[in-house]
C-alpha positions as CSV (number, residue, x, y, z in Angstrom):
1,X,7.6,14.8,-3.5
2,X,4.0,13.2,-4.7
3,X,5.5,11.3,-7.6
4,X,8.2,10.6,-10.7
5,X,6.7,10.8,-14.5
6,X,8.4,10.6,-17.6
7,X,6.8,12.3,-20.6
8,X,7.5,10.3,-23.5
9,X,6.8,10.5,-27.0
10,X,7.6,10.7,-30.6
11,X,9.1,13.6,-31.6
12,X,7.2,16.4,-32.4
13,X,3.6,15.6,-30.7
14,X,4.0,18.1,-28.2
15,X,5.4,16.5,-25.0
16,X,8.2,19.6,-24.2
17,X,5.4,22.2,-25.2
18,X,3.2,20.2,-22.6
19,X,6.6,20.0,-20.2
20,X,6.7,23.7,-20.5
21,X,3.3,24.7,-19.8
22,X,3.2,22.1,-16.7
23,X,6.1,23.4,-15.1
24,X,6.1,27.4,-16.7
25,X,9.5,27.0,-17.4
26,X,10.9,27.3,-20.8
27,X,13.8,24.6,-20.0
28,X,13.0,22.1,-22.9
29,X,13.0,23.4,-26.6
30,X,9.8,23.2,-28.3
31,X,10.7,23.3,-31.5
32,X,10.0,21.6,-34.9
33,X,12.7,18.9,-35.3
34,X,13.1,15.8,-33.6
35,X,15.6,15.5,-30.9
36,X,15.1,19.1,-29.1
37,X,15.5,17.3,-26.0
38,X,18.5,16.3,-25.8
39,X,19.5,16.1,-21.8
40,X,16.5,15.3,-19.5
41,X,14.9,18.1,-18.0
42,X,13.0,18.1,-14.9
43,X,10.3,20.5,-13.8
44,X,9.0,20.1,-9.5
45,X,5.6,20.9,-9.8
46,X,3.0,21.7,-6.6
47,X,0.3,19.6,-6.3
48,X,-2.9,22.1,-6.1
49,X,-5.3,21.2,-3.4
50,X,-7.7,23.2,-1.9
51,X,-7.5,21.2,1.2
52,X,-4.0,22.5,2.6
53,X,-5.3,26.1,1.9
54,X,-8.6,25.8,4.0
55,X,-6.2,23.7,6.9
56,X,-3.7,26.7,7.0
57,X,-6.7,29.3,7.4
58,X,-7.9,27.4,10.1
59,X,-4.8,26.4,12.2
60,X,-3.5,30.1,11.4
61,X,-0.1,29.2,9.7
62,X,2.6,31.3,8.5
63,X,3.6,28.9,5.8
64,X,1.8,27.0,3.3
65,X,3.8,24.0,1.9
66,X,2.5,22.0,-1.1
67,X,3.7,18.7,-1.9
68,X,5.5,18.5,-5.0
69,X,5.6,15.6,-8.2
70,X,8.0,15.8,-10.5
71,X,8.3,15.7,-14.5
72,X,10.8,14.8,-16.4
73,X,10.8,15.5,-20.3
74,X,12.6,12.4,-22.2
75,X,14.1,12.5,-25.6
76,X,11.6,11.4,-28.4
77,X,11.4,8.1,-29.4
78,X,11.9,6.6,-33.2
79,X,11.7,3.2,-34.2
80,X,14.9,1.0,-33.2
81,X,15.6,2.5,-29.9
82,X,15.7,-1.0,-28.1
83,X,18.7,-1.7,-30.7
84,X,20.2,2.0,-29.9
85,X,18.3,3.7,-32.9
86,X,18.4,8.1,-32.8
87,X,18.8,8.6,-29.0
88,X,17.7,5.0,-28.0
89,X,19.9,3.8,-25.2
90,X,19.5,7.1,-23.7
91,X,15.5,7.2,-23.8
92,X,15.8,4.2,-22.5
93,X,18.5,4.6,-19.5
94,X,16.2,7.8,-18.6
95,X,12.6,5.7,-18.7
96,X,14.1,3.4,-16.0
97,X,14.3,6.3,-13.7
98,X,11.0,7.3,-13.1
99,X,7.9,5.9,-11.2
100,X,5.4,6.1,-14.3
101,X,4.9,7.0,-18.1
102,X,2.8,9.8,-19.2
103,X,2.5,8.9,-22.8
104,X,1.7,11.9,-25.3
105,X,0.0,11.3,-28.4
106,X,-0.4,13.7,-31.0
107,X,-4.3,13.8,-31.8
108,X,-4.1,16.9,-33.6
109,X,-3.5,18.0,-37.4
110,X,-1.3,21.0,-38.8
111,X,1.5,22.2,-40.5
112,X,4.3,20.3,-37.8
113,X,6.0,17.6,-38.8
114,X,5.3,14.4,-38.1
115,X,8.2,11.9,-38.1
116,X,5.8,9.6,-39.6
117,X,4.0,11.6,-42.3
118,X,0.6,11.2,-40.6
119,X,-1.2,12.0,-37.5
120,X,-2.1,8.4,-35.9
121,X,-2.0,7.9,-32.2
122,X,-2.5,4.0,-31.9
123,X,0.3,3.9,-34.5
124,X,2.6,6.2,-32.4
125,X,1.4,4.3,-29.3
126,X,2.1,0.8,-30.3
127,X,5.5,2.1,-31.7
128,X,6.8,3.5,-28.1
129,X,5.0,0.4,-27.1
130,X,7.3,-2.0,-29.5
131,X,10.4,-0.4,-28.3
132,X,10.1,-1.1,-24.8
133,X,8.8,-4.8,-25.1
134,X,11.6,-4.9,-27.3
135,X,14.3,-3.4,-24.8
136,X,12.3,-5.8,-22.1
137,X,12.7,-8.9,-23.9
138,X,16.4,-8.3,-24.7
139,X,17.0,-7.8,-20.8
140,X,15.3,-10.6,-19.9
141,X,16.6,-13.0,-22.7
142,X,20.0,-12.4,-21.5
143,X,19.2,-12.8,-17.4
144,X,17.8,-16.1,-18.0
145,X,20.9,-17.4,-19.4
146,X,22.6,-16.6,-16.4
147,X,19.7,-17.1,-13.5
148,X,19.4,-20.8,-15.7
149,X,22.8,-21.6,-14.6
150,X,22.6,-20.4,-11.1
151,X,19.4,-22.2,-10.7
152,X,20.6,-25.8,-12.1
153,X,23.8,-25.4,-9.6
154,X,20.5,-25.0,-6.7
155,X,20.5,-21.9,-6.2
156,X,16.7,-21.4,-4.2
157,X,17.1,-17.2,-4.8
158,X,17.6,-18.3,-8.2
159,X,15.0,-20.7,-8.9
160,X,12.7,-18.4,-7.6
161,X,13.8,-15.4,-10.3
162,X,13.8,-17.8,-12.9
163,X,10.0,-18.5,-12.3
164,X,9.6,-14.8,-12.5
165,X,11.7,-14.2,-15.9
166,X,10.3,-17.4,-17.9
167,X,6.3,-15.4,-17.0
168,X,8.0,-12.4,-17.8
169,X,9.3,-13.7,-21.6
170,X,6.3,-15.7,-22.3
171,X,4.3,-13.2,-22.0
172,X,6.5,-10.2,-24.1
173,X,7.0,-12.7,-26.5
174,X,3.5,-12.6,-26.9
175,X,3.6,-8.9,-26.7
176,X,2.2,-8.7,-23.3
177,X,3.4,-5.8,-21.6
178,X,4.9,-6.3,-17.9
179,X,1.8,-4.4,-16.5
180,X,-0.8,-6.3,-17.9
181,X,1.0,-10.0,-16.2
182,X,-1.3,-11.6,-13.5
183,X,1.6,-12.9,-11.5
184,X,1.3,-15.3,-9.2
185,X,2.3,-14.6,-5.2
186,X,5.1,-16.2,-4.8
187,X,6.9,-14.6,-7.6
188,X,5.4,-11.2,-7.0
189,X,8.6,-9.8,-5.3
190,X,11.0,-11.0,-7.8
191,X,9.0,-10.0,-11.0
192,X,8.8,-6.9,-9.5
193,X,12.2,-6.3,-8.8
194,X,12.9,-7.4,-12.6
195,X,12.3,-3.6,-13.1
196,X,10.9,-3.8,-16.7
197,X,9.8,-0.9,-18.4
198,X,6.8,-2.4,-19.8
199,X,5.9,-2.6,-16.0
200,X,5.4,1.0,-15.1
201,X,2.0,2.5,-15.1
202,X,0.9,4.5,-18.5
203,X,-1.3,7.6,-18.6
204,X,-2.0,8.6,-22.1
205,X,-2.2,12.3,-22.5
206,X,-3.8,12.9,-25.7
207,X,-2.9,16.2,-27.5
208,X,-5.9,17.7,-29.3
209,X,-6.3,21.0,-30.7
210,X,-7.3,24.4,-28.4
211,X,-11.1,23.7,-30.1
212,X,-11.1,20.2,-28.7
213,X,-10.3,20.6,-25.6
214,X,-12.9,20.7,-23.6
215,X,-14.6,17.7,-25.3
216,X,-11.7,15.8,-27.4
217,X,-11.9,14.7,-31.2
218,X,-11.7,11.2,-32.9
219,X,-8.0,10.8,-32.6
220,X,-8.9,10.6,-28.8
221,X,-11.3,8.5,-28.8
222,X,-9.5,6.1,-30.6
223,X,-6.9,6.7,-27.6
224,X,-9.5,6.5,-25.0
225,X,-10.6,2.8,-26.5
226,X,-7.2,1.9,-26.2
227,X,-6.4,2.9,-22.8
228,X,-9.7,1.4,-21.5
229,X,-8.7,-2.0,-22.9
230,X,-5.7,-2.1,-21.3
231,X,-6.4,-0.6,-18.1
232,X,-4.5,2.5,-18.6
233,X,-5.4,6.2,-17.7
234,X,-6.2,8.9,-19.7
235,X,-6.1,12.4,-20.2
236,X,-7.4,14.9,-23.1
237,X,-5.2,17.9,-23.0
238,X,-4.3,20.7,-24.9
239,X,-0.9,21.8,-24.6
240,X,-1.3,25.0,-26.1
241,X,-4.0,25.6,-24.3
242,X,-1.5,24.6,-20.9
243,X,0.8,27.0,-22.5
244,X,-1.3,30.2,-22.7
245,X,-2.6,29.3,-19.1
246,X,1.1,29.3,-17.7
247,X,1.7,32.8,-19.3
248,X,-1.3,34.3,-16.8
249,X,0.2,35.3,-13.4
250,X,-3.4,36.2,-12.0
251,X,-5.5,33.1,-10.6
252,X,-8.7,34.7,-11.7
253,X,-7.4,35.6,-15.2
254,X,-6.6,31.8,-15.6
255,X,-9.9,30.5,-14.5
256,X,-11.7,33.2,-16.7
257,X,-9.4,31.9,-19.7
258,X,-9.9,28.2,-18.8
259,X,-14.0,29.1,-18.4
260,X,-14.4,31.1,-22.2
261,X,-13.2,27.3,-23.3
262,X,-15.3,25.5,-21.3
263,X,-12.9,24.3,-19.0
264,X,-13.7,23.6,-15.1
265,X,-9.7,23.0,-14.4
266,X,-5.8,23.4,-16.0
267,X,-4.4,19.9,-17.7
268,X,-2.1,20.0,-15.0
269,X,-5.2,19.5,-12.8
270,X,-5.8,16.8,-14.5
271,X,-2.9,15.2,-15.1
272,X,-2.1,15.1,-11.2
273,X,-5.4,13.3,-10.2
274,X,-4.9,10.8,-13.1
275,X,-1.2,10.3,-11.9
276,X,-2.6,10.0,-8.3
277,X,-4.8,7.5,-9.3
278,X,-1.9,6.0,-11.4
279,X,0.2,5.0,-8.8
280,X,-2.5,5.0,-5.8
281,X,-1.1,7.6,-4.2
282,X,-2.9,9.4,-1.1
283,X,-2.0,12.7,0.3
284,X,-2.5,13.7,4.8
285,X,-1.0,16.7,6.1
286,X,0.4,18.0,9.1
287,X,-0.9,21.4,11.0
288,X,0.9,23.5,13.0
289,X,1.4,27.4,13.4
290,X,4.6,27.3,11.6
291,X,3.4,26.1,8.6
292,X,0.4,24.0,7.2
293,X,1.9,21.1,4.9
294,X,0.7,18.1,2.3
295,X,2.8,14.7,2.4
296,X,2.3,12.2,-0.1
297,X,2.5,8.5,0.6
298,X,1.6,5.2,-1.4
299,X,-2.0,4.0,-0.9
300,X,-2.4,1.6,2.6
301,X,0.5,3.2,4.0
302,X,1.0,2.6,8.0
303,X,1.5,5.7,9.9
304,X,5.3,4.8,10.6
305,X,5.7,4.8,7.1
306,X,3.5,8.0,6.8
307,X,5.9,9.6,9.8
308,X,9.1,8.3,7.7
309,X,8.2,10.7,4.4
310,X,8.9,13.8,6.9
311,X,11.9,12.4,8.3
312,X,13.3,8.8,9.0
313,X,14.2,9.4,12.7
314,X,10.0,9.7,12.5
315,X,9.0,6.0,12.1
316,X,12.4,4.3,13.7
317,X,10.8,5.8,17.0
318,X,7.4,5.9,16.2
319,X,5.5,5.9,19.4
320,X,2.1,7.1,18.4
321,X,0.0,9.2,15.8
322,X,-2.6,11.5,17.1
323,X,-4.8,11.7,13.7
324,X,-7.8,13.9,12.7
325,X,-10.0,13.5,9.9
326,X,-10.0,16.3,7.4
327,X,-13.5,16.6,7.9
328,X,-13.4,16.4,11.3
329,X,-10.5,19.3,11.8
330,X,-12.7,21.3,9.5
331,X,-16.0,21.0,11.1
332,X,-14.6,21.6,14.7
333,X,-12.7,24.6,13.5
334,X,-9.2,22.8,14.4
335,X,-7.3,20.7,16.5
336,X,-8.5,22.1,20.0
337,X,-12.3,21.7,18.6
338,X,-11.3,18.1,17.1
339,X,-10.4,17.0,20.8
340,X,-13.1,18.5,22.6
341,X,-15.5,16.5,20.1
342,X,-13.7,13.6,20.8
343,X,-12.8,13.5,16.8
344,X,-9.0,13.4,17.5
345,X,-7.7,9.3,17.3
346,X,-4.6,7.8,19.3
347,X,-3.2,5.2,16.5
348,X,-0.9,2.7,16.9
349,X,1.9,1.1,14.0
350,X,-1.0,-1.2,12.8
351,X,-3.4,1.8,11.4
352,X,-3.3,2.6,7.8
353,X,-3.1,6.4,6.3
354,X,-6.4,7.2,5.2
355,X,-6.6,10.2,2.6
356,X,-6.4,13.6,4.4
357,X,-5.4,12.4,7.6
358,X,-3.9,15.6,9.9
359,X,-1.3,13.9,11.7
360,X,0.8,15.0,15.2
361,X,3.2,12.2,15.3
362,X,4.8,11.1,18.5
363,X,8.6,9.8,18.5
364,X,11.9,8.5,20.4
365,X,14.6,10.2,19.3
């Protein structure tokens, strides 16, 4: 699997019409009342890439195997869900699950409710955003009470956690979320392990209308300004738009429909190479007769670590990793070619994963 994102929200801005679409399932309720979503759902999606496609043609597979991210549509958000407000404490339990946020804003008028009377992203933004500072601030208030006590009986594992929390409520109280924290080494470990929700990665999918899609509206903007002052993603989609596109079954009636609107690709498309980005993720693949499959691994990776994503008997007796380039495999028609060019590497535990790396691991069972 690529990656874990919760799609948050207020209610009614669109998130399970966008969960829908994304996944063409019709699992969450889109409808126009807050709360639809009651339980969770989650949606495993297959990361398009035109890569594995051209790798299987080349290496003759019988299989073609995608890897896979995963969504997972979260009850909306109302003010007072860090004190247990509407479904608070279960928004919250679910947020801590996943890997990142993808934050919809509604940047589109109409006749659908809006909890708040008016159509305001930065408004709905900094709301979501208040709730989880809030929840933050709460958990961290109550560990340094008890890391404080550890710490004065000498405690070094303590001491150490305590650096991290005091950073981590200084900056909250100054409504600093976790992510934007310049954190010094030698806490790095422990602020991370603090597991705060204001620490996650955000990619802000603004919700236009079908007209703005291709080239957004002023509600987006105002959403791009914000994400580019804090170092966040963002993406402008239209989620009915996504939800007409899932309801074509042919490939070419979808890029015909995507084209009349001046679309190149899907907001799924999008969405996955800002969520790549989002958590510097990387994708190499593995070639083979059998099948022709993508592998997703963190950014700097070594190849053990690489070999462990298809199995962990793979980097416990890591030997070697015989590694082509994508490029490489491509322009010498395949493996054979690859070696006779001399394109085909011998790497050791040291090398790091570069994007598109075709690996043949070697291992010790």
């Amino acid at each position: 699997m690529g990656f874990n994102c919760g799609i948050v929200g207020l209610p009614n801005v669109g998130k399970s019409t966008l969960f829908n679409a994304l996944t063409e399932t019709a699992a969450a309720a889109a409808a126009n009342y807050p709360f639809c979503t009651i339980e969770p759902n989650v949606g495993r999606v297959p990361v398009p890439d035109a890569r594995l496609e051209k790798l299987a043609a080349i290496g003759k597979s019988a299989k073609v195997i995608p890897t896979y991210l995963e969504f997972v549509d979260i009850a909306g958000l109302v003010r007072g869900a860090s004190k247990g407000e509407g479904l608070g404490n279960q928004f919250l339990a679910n947020i801590r699950e996943v890997d990142a946020i993808v934050h919809v804003l509604r940047c589109f008028e109409g006749e659908i409710t809006h909890v708040d009377g008016s159509v305001d992203p930065i408004r709905d933004a900094e709301t979501v955003e208040t709730e989880l500072l809030l929840a933050d601030l709460d958990s961290v208030e109550k560990q340094l009470v008890s890391t404080g006590k550890k710490a004065k009986g000498g405690d070094k594992e303590a001491k150490t956690k305590l650096g991290a929390l005091e950073l981590a409520y200084e900056a909250l109280q100054a409504g600093t979320p976790a992510r934007r924290v310049s954190v010094p080494k030698d806490i790095a470990t422990p602020f991370r392990n603090l597991q705060l929700l204001t620490a996650k990665p955000v990619l802000y999918a603004a919700n236009v209308e079908e007209e703005n899609a291709a080239t957004g509206n002023a509600h987006s903007a105002r959403v791009a300004e914000r994400a580019t002052a804090e170092g966040a993603a963002i993406v402008v989609v239209s989620a009915a738009i996504e939800a007409e596109v899932a309801g074509l079954s042919d490939a070419a009636e979808k890029a015909d429909f995507l084209e009349s609107l001046d679309l190149s690709e899907s907001g799924l498309s999008r969405v996955i190479r800002a969520g790549y980005g989002l958590l510097d993720l990387i994708t190499f693949f593995t070639v083979g007769p059998k099948e022709a499959r993508a592998w997703t691994v963190r950014r700097n990776a070594s190849a053990p670590q690489a070999a462990g994503v298809i199995h962990t008997d793979f980097e416990k007796g890591f030997i070697r990793a015989e590694t082509i380039a994508y490029d490489d495999f491509v322009t010498c028609n395949g493996e054979q070619g690859a070696k006779d060019a001399g394109k085909m590497r011998i790497e050791g535990r040291d090398y790091v994963t570069q994007d598109g790396d075709v690996y043949h691991f070697r291992f010790n069972v």
